[in-house]
Backbone as a ProteinNet text record, in pm:
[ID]
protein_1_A
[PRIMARY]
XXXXXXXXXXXXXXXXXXXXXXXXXXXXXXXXXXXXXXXXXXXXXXXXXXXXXXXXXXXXXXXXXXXXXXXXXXXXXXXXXXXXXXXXXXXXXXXXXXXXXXXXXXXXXXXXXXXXXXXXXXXXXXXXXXXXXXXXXXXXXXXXXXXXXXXXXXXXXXXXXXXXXXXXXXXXXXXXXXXXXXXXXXXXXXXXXXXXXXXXXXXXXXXXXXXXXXXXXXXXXXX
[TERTIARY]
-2399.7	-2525.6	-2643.3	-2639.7	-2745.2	-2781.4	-2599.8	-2647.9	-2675.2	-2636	-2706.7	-2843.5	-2917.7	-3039.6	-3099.5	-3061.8	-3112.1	-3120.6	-3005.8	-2971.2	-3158.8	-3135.4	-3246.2	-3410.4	-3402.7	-3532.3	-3571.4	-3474.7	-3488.3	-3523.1	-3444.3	-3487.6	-3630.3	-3629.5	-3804.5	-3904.6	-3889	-3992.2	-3978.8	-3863.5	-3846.7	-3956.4	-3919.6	-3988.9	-4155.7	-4208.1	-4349.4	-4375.5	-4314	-4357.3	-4368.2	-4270.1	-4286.6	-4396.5	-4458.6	-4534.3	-4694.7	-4712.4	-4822.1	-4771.7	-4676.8	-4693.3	-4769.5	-4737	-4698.4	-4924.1	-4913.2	-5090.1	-5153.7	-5121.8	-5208.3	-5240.8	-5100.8	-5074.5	-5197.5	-5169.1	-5298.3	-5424.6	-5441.3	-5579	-5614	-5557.9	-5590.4	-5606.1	-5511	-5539.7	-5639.4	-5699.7	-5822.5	-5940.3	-5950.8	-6039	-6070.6	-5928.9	-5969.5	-6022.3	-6020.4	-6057.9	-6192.8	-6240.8	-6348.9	-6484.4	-6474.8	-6548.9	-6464.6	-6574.7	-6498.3	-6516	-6428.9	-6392.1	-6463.4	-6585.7	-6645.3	-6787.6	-6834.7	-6952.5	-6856.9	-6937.4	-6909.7	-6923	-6849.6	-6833.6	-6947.8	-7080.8	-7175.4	-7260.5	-7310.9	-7400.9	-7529.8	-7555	-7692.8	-7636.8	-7788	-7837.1	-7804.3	-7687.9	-7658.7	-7663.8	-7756.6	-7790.2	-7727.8	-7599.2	-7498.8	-7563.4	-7581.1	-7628.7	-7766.1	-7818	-7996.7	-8096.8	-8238.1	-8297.2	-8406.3	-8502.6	-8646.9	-8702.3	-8816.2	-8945.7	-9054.9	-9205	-9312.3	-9344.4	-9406.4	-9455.5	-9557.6	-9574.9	-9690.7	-9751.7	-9858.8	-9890.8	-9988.1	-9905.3	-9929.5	-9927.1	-9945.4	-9955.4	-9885.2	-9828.8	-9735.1	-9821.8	-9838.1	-9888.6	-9941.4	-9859	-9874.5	-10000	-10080.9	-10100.6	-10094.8	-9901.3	-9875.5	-9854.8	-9846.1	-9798	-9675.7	-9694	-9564.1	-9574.9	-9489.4	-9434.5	-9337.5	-9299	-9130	-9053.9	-9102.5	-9098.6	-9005.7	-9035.7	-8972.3	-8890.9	-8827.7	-8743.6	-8625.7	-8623.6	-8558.9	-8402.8	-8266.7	-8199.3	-8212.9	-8173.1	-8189.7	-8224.1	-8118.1	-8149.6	-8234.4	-8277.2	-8425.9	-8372.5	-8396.3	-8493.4	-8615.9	-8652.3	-8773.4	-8845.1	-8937.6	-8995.2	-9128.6	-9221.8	-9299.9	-9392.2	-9483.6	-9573	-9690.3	-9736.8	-9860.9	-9849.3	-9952.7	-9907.8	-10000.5	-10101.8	-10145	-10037.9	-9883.1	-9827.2	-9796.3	-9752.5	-9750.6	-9558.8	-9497.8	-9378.2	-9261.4	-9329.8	-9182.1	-9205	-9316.2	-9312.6	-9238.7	-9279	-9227.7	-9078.1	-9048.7	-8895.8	-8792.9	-8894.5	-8790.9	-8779.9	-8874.4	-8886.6	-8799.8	-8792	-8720.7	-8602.6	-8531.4	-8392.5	-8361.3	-8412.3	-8408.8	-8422.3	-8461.3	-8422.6	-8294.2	-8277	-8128.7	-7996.5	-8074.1	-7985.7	-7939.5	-8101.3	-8047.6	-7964.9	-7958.3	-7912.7	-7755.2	-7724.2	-7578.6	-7541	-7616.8	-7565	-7595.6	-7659.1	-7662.4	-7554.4	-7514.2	-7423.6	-7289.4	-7262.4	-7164.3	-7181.6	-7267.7	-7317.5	-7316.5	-7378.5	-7385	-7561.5	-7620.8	-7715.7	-7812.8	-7774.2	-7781.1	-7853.3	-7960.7	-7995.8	-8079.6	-8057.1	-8172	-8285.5	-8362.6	-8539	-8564.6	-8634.4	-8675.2	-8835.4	-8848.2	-9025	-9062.6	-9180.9	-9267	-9374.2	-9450.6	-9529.2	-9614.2	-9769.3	-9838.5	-9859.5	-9909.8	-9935.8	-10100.9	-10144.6	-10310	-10356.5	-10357.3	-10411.3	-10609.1	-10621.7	-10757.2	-10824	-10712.6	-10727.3	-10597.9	-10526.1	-10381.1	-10391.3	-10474.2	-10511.3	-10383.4	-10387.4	-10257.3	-10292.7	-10380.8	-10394.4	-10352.9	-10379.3	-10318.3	-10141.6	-10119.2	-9984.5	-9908.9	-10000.2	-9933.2	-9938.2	-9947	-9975.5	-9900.4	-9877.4	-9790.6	-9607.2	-9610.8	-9477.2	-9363.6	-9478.7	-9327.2	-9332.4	-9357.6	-9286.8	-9171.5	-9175.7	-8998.4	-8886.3	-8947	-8866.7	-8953.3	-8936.7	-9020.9	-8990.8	-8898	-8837.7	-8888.7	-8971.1	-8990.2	-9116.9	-9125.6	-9183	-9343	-9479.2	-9577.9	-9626.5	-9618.2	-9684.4	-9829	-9907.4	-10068.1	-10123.4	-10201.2	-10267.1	-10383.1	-10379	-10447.4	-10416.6	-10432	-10406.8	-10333.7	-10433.9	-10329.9	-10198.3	-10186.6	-10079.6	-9960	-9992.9	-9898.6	-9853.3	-9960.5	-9906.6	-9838.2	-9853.7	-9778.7	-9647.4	-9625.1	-9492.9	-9414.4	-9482.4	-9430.3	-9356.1	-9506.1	-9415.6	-9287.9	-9285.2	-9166.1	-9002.3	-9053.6	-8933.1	-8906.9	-9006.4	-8967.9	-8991.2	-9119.5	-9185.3	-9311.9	-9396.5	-9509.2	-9571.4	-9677.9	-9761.6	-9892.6	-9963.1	-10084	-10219.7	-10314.1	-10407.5	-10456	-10499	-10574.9	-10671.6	-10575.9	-10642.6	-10700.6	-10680	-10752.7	-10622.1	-10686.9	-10562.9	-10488.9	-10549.9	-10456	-10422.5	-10444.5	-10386.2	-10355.2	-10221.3	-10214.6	-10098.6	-10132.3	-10069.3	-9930.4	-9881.9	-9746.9	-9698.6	-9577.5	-9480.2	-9342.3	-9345.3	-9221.8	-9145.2	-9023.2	-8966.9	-8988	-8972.4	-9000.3	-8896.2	-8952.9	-8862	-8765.1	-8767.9	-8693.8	-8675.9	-8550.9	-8539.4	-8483.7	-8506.4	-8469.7	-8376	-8281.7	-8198.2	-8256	-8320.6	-8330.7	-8219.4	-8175	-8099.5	-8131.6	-8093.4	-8068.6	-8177.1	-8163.8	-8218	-8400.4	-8424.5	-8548.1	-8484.8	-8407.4	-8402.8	-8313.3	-8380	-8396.3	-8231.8	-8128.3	-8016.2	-7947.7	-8043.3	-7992	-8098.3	-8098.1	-8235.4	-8136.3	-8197.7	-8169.7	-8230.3	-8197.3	-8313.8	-8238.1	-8266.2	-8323.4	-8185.1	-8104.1	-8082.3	-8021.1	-8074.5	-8036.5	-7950.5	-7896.2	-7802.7	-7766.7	-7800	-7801.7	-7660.6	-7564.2	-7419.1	-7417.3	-7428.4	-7388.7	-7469.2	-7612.9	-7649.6	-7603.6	-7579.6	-7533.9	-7427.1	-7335.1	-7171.1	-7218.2	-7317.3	-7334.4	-7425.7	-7470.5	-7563.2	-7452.6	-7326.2	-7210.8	-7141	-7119.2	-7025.6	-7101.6	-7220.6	-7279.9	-7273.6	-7328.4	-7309.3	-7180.2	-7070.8	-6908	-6897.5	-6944.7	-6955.8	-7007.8	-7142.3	-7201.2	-7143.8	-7053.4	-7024.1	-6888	-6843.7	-6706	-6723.1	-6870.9	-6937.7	-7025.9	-7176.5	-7254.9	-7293.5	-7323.7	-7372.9	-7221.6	-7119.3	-7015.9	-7012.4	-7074.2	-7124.9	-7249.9	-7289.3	-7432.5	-7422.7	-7335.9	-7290.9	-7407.5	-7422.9	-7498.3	-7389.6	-7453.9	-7386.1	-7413.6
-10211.5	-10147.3	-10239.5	-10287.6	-10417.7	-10507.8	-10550.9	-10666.2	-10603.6	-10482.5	-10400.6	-10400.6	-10392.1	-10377.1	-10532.4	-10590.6	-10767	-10803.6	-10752.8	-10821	-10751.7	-10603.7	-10522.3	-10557.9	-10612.9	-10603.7	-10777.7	-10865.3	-11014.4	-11007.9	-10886.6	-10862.8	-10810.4	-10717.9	-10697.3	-10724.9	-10859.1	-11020.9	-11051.4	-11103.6	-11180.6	-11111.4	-10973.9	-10943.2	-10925	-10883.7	-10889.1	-11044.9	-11143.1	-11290.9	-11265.8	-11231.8	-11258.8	-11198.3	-11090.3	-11007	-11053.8	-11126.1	-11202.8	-11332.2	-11411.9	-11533.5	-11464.4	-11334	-11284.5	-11313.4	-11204.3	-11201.9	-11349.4	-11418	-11547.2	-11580.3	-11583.2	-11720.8	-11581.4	-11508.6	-11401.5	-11420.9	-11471.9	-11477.5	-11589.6	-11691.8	-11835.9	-11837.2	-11762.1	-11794.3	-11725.4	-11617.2	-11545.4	-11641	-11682.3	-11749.4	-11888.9	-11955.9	-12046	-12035	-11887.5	-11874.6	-11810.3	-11727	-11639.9	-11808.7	-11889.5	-11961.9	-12095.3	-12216.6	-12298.6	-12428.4	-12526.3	-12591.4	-12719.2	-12644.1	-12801.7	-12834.6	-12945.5	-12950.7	-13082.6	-13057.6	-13124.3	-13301	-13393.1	-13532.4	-13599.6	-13605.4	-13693.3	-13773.1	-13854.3	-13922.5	-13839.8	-13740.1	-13690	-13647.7	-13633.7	-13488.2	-13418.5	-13321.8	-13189.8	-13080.4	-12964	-12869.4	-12712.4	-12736.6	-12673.2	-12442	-12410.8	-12280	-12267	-12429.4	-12441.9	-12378.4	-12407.6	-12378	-12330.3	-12286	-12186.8	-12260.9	-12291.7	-12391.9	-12322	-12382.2	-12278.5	-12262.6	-12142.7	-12064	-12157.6	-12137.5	-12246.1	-12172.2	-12153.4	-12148.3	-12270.1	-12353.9	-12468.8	-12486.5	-12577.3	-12561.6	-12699.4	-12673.7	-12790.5	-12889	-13001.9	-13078.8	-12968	-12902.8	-12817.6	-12674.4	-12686.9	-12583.6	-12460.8	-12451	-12328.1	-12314.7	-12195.6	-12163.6	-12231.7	-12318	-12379.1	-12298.7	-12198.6	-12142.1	-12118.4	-12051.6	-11987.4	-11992.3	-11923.6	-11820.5	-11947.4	-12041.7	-12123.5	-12202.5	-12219.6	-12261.6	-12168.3	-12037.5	-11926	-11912	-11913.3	-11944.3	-12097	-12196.7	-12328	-12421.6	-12537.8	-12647.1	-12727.2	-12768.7	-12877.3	-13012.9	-13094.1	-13237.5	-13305.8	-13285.7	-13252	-13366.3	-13439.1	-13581.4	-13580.4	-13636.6	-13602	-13766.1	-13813.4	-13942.1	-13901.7	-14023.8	-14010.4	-14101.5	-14095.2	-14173	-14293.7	-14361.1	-14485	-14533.2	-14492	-14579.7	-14704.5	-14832.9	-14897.9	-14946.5	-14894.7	-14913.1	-14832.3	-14728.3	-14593.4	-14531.1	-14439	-14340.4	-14362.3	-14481.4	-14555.7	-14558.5	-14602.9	-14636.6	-14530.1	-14394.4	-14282.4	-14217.9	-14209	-14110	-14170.6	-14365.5	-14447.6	-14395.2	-14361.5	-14374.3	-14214.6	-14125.9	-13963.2	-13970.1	-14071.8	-14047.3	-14080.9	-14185.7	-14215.5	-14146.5	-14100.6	-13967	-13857	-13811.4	-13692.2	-13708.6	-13858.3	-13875.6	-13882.7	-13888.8	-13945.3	-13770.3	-13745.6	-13566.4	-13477.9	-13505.1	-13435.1	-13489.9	-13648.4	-13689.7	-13608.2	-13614.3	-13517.3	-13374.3	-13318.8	-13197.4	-13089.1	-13145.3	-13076.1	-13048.7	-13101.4	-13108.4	-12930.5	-12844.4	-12756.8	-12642.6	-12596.1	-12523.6	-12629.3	-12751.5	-12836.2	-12887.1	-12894.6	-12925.7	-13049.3	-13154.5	-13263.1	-13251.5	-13283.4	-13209.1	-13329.3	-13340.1	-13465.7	-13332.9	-13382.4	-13307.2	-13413.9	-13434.8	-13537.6	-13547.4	-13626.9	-13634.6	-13651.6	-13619.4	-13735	-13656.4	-13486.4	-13424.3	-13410.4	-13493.6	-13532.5	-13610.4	-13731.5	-13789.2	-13710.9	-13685.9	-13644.2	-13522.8	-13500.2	-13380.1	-13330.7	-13225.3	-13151.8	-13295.4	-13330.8	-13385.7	-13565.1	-13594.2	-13744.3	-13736.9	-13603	-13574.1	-13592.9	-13532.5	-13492	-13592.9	-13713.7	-13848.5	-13953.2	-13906.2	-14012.9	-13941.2	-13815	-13812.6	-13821.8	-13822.9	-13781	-14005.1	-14048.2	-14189.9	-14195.5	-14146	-14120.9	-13978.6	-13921.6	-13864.1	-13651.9	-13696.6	-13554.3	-13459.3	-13410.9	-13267.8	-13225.8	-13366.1	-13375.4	-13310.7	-13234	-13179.8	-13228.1	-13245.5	-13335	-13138.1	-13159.6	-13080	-13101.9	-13026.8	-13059.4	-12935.5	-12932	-12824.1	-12849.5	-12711	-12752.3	-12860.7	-12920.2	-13031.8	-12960.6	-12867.7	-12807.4	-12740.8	-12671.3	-12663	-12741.3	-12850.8	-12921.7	-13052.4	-13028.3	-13053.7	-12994.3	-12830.7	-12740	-12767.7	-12782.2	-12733.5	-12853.6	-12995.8	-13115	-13105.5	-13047.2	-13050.8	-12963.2	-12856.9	-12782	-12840	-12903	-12999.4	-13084.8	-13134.1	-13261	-13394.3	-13359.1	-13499.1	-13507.6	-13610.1	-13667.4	-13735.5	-13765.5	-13923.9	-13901	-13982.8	-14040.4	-14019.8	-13972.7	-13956.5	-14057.7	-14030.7	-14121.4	-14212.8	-14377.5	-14452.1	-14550.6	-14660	-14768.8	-14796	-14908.9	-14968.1	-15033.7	-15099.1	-15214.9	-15152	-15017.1	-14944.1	-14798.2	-14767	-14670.7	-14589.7	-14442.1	-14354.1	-14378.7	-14336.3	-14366.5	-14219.3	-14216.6	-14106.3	-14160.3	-14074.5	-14075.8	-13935.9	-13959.1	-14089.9	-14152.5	-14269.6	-14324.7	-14271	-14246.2	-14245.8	-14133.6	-14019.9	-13906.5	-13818.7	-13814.3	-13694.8	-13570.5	-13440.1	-13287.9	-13234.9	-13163.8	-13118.5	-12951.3	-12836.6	-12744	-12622.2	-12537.6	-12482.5	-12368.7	-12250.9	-12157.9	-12089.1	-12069.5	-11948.3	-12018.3	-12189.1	-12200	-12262.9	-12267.7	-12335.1	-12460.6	-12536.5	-12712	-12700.9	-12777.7	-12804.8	-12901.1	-13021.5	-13172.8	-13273.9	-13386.5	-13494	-13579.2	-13657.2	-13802.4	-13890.2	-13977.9	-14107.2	-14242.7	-14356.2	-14482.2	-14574.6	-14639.8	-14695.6	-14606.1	-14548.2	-14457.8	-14564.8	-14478.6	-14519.5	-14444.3	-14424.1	-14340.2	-14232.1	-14316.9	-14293	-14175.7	-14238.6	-14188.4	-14056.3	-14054	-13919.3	-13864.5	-13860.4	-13763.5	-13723.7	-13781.9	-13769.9	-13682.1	-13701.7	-13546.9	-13464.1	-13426.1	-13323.3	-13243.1	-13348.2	-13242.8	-13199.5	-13249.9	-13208.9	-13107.7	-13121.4	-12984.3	-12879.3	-12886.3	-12759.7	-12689.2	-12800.8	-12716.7	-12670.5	-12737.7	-12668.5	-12532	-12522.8	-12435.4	-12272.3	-12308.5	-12256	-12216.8	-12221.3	-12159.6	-12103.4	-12106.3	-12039.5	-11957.8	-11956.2	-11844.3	-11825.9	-11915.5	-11892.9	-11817.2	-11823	-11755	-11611.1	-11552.1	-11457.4	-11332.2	-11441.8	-11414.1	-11427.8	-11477	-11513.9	-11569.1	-11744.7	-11802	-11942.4	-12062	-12181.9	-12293.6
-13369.7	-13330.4	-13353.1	-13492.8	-13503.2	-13415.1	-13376.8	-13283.3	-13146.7	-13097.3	-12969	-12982.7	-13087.1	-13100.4	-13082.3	-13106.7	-13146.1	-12985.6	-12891.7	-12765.9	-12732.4	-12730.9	-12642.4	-12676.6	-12801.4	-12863.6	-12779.5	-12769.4	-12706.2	-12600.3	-12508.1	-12358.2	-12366.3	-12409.7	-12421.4	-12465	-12537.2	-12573.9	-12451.4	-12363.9	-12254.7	-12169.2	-12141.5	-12006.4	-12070.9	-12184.8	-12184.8	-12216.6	-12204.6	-12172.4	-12007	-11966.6	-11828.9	-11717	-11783.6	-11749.6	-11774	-11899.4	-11945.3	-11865.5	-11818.3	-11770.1	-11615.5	-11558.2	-11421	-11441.7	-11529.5	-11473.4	-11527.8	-11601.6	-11626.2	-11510.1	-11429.2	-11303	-11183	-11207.5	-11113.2	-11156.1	-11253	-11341.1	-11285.4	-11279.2	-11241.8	-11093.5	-10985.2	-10866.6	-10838.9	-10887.7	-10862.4	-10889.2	-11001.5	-11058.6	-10956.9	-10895.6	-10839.1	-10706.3	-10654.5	-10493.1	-10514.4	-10637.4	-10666.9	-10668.7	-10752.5	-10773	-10762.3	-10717.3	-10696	-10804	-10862.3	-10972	-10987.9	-11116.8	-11104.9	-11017.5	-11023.7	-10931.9	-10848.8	-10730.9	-10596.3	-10655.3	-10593.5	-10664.5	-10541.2	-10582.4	-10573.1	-10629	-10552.6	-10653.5	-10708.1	-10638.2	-10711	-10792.4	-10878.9	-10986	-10947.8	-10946.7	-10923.1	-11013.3	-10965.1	-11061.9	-11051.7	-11145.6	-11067.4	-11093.2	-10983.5	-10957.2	-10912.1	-10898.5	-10852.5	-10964.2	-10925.4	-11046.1	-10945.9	-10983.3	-10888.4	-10904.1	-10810.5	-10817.5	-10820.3	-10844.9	-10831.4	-10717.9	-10682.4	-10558.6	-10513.3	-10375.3	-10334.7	-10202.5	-10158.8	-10020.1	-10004.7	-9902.3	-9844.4	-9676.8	-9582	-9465.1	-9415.6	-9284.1	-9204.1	-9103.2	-9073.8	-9020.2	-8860.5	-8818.8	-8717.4	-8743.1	-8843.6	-8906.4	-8938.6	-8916.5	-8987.6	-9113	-9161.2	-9323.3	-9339.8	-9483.9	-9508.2	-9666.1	-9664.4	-9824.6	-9855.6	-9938.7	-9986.3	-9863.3	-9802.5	-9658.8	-9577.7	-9581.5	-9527.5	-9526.1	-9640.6	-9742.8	-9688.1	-9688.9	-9698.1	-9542.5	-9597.5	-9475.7	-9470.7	-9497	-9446.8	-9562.6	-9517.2	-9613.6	-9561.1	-9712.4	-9670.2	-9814.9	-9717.4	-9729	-9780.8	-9893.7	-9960.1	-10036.7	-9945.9	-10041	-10111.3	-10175.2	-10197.1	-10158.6	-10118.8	-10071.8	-9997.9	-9921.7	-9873.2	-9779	-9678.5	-9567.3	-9579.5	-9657	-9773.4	-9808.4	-9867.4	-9916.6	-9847.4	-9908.9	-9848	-9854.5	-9927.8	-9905.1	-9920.2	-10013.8	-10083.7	-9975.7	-9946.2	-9841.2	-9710.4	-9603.7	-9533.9	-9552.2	-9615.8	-9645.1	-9656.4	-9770	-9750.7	-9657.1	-9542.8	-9428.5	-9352.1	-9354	-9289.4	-9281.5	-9399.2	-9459.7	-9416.4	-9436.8	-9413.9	-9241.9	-9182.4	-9042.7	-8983.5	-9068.4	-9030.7	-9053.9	-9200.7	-9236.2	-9178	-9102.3	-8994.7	-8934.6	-8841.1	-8727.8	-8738.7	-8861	-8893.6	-8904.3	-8953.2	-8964.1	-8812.4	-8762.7	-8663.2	-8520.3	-8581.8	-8489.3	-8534.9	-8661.8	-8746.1	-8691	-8626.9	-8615.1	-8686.7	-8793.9	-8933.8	-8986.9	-8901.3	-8911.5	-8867	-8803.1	-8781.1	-8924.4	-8893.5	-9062.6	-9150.6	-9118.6	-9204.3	-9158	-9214.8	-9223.6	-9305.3	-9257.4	-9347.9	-9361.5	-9543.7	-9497.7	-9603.1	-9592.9	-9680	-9694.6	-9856.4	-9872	-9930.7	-9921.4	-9932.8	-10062.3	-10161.8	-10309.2	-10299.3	-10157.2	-10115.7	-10006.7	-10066.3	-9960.1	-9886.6	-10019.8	-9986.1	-9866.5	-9797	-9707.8	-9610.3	-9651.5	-9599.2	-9500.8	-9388	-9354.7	-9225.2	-9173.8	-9079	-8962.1	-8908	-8822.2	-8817.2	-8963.2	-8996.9	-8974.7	-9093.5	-9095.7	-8957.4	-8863.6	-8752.6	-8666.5	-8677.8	-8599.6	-8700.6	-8817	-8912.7	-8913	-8965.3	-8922.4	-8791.4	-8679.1	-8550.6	-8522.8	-8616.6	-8606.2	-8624.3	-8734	-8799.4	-8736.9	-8752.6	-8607.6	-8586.2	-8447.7	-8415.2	-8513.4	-8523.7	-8611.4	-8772.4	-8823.1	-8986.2	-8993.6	-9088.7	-9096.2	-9228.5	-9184.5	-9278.5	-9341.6	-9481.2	-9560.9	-9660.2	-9646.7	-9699.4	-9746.7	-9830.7	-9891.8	-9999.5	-10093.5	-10219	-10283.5	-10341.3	-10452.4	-10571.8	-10631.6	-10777.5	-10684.1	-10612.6	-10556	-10531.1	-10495.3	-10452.6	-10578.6	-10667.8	-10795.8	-10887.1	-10877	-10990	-10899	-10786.9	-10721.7	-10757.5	-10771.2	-10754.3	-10919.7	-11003	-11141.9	-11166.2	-11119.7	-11144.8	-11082.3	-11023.1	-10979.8	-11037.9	-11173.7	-11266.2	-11185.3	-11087.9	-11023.3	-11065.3	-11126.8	-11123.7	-11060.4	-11051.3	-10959.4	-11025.4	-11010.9	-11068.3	-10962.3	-11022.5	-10915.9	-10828.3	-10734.2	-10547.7	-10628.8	-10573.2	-10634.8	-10506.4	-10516.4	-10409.8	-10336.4	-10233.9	-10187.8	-10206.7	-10325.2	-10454.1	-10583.7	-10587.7	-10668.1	-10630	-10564.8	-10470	-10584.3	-10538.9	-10593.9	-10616.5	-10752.9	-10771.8	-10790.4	-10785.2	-10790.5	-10869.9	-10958.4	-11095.3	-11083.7	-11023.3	-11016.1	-10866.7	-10876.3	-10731.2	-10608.3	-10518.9	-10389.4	-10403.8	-10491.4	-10506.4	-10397.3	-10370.7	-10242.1	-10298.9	-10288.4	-10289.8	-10221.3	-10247.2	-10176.8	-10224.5	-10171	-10161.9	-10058.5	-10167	-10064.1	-10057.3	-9954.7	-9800.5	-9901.7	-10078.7	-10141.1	-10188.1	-10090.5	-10186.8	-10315.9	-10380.1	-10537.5	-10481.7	-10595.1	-10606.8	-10644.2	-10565.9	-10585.9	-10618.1	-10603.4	-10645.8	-10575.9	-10722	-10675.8	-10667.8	-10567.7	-10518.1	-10533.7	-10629.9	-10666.6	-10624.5	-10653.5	-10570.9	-10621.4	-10582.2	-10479.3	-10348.9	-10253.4	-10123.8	-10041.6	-9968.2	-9886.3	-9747.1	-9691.5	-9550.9	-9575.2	-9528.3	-9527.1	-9675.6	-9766.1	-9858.4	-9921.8	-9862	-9854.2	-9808.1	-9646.9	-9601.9	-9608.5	-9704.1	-9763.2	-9827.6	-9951.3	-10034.9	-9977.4	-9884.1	-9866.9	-9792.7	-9738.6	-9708.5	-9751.6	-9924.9	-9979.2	-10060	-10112.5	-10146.4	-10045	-9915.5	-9880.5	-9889.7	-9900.5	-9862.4	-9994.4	-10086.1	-10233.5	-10197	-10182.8	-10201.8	-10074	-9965.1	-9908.3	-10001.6	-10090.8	-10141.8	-10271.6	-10256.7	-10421.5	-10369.4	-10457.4	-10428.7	-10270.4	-10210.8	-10073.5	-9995.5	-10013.7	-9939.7	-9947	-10105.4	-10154.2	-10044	-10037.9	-9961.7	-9828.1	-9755.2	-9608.9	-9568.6	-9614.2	-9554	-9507.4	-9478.1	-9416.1	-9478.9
[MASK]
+++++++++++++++++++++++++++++++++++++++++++++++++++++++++++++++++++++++++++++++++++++++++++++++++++++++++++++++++++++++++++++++++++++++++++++++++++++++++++++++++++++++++++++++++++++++++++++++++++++++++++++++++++++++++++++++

């Protein structure tokens, strides 16, 4: 009888192992389709769940309202310069055009916005904007406004620059040449700083979105 008992009591260790192995392995495949593993392998700053920026009402080289509002549904491209610079500004709008083009040849480009927002809205008016950006390509979008505005917004993103100086001492921006990846919800999703690379942006602005399409935004049924 003992050893009848010894056999039955072994079988029923066995099967509540097997029952705890049964839901682990359910626990894990849930877990791996519910959220997805890790942050996306790029070179940016990636800020994994995004972070909120400050509110701004600001205006587009076109002089419409450029605010939240617009951000909202759609990824953006987000620089901060002046059209005085004499070599960062230039260069990033340079490099963000080529960028599009590689993504929109990808045809992935669909849902994104490239926007410059001036650091020098004092000279920087809708109408300069609007004769300095469609060099680099029609679709980009020149942003201008208040000044404290477009400074509280710049700080909440963890960007600085130095106030409107001469032409031998022209506004700087810390960090230099930083690009934004803002996504569909408005929050700052990953900075891009300096050495850029065309190609290789637009490798991660695709691999974030596919990130972000198998996590919260899949949630939300966006793209």
């Amino acid at each position: 009888m003992a050893l009848g008992n010894a056999k039955l009591l072994r079988w029923a260790l066995l099967a509540v192992a097997a029952v705890l192995a049964a839901l682990s392995g359910l626990w894990l495949v849930v877990s791996q389709v519910s959220s997805p593993q890790g942050a996306p392998d790029v070179e940016a700053t990636y800020l994994e769940g995004g972070r909120p920026i400050a509110d701004f009402q600001l205006r587009d080289h076109r002089g419409g309202a450029f605010t939240p509002q617009r951000l909202q549904g759609r990824w953006t491209l987000l620089t901060f310069g002046h059209t005085r610079s004499p070599e960062a500004t230039p260069e990033t709008l340079g490099l963000l055009a080529v960028t599009y083009r590689i993504l929109a040849e990808a045809e992935v480009a669909d849902g994104l916005q490239v926007a410059m927002v001036t650091v020098n809205p004092g000279e920087d008016s809708a109408r300069r904007l609007a004769s300095y950006l469609p060099e680099f390509h029609p679709d980009f979008v020149g942003v201008t406004g208040e000044a404290a505005q477009i400074r509280r917004l710049a700080r909440s993103m963890g960007i600085r620059y130095s106030e409107p100086g001469t032409e031998a001492r022209p506004i700087q921006v810390q960090p230099a040449r930083v690009i934004a990846l803002l996504d569909p919800r408005g929050q700052l999703l990953a900075l891009f700083t300096p050495p850029h690379h065309p190609e290789l942006l637009a490798r991660d602005v695709q691999r974030i979105r596919a990130h972000a399409r198998g996590g919260w935004l899949h949630s939300l049924g966006g793209r």
